[in-house]
C-alpha positions, 0 to 999 in steps of 0.5 A, a space after each residue: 509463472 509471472 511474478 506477483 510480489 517480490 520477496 526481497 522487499 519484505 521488512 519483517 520476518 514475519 512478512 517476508 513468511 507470508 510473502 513467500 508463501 504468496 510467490 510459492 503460490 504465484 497469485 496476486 495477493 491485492 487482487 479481490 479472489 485472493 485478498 485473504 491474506 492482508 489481516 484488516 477490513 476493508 474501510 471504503 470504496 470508491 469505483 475500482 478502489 479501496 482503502 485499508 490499514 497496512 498488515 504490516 505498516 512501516 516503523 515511525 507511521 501513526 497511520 498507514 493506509 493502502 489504497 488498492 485498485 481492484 482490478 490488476 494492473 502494474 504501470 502507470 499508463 493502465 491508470 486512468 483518470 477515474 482511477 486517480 480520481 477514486 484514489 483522491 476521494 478514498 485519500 480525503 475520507 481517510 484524512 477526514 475520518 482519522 483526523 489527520 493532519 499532514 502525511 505523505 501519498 504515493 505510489 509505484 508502479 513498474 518493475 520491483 527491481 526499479 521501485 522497492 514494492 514487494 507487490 506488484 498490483 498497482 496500490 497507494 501508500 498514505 502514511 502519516 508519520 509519529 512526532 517527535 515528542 520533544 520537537 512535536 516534528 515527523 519521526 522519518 519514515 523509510 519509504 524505500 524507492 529501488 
């Protein structure tokens, strides 16, 4: 069975459950016939994207959105300029709508062992993060890379 997510990652009890179930079942969770277990709508689309709210957004985040290719792809080389393309008009409405002010965009790709991702569908990450209420500057927020 190929390896869809990667249960090691997860940074919730309540995550890590329900990514187990997903690599007991062995099914890509962002892929479209079985995106049942991501907990919130999704917002828009553009080509072969959309955008959501993270189920389970990282500690210190005001936001946090993920960016989904609807069609399963793992490297970066499968990613074509359209993509990309969709990718920025996705991360300029989000940024419209909500209003948003500064944040961060990215994305892994590859081998989970190499990147930190507990999916391996390829998906962006837009966080924006908490200010500090007495500095008015960005609470850190933990973006694990490996």
């Amino acid at each position: 069975m190929k390896k869809v997510v990667d249960t090691h990652y997860a940074k919730s009890a309540e995550y890590g459950q329900v990514i187990e179930t997903i690599s007991q079942k062995g099914v890509c969770p962002f892929c479209p016939a079985n995106f049942r277990y991501h907990k919130n709508p999704i917002l828009r689309r553009s080509g072969n994207w959309f955008i959501t709210k993270n189920s389970w957004p990282y500690k210190k985040t005001n936001h946090h959105f993920l960016i989904i290719s609807t069609r399963h792809k793992e490297h970066l080389d499968e990613v074509k300029e359209k993509d990309f393309a969709s990718i920025l008009i996705l991360s300029r409405w989000v940024v419209r709508k909500f209003k948003i002010s500064g944040g961060a965009l990215a994305m892994r790709f590859g081998e989970t062992s190499h990147t930190g991702a507990t999916v391996c569908h390829l998906h962006c990450h837009l966080v924006v993060p908490k200010l500090n209420r007495k500095t008015k500057r960005a609470q850190t927020v933990m973006f694990p890379i490996g």
